[in-house]
N, C-alpha and C positions, 0 to 999 in steps of 0.2 A: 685933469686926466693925463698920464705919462701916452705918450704918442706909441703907438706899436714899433718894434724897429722887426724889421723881416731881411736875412741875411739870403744871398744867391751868392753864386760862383761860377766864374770858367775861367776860359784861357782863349792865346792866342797860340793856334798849334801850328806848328809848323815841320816842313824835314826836312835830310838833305834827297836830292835825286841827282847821283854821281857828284860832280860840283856845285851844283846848283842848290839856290836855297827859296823853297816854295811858304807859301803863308796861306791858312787857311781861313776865306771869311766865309760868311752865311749868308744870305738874302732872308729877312724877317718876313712874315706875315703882311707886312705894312709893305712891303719893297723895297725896305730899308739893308743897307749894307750894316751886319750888324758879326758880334761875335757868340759864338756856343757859351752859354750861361743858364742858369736855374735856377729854384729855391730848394734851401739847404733839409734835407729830411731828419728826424730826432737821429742822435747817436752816429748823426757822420760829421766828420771833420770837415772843413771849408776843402782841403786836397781832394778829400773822396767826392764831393759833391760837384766842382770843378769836373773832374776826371772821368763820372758818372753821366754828368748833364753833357758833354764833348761827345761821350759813346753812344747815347741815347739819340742825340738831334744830328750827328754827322755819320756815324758809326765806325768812326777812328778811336783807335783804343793808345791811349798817348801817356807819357811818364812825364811828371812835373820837373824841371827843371828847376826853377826858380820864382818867387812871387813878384808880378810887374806891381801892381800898385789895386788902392781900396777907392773906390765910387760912392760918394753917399752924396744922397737926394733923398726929395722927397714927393710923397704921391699921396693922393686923394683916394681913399679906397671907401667902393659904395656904403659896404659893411662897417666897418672898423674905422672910418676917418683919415685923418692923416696920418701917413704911415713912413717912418722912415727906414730909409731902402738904403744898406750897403751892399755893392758886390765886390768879392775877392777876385782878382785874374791874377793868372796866373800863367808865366811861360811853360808851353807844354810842347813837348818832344810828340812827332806819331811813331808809334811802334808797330802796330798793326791795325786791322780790320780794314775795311773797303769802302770808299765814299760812300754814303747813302744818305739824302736828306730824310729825314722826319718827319714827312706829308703835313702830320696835326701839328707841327710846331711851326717849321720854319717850310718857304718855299724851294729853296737851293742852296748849292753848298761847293765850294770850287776853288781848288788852289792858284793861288796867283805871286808871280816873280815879286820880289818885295817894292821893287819903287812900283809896280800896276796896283799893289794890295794899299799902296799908301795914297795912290791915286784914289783909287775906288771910296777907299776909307775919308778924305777930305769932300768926294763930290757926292757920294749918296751917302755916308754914313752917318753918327749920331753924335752932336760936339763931344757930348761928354768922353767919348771913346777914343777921340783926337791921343789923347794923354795917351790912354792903355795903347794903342797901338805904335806909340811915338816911341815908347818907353822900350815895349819889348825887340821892336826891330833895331835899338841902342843897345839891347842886350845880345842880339845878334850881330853884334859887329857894323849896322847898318844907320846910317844918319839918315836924315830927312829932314 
């Protein structure tokens, strides 16, 4: 039996504030330092589903810059088995809307100077995401 594949997406969004360059992470459910992501719905592109799941759990309305890199793993699902899990991220611009966590998804949501967001990200975050946020803070002009 072919394994299910189920496709999510986000980004890591960031902006500038005058010179300054902010990065936006999440706090999960779990208490995990984590990034804005979801599952893809029929008839949307990986950009819309990204751009969609960012406005829905932070409620920053943000414009895709560029794609950081694809996640695949795999998970055990009650129903369905094993299930293999890509997520697309992607570096995303904010352009508008106003913080706001997403109570039923995630518990907090808060911008952070980039070497604090790469802190946060190495001591409570999730290895796999090491990469996606390594990548995009590189596409920012910032090393780590």
């Amino acid at each position: 039996m072919m394994a299910r594949t189920e496709i999510s997406a986000g980004g890591v969004v960031f902006r500038k504030v005058g010179d300054r360059l902010e990065v936006q992470l999440i706090m999960d459910r779990y208490g995990k330092i984590s990034l804005a992501k979801g599952k893809m719905e029929p008839g949307e592109t990986v950009e819309e589903t990204a751009l969609r799941e960012i406005e829905e759990e932070t409620g920053i309305v943000g414009k895709i810059v560029s794609p950081v890199d694809i996640i695949k793993y795999k998970y055990m699902n009650p129903v369905h088995g094993e299930v293999d899990k890509e997520v697309h991220y992607f570096l995303v611009e904010a352009r508008g809307g106003s913080l706001r966590p997403q109570i039923e998804e995630i518990s907090g949501v808060s911008w952070y100077a980039p070497a604090e967001a790469w802190l946060q990200q190495e001591q409570e975050g999730y290895d796999n995401n090491d990469v996606i946020v390594r990548k995009a803070l590189a596409q920012l002009g910032i090393h780590v």
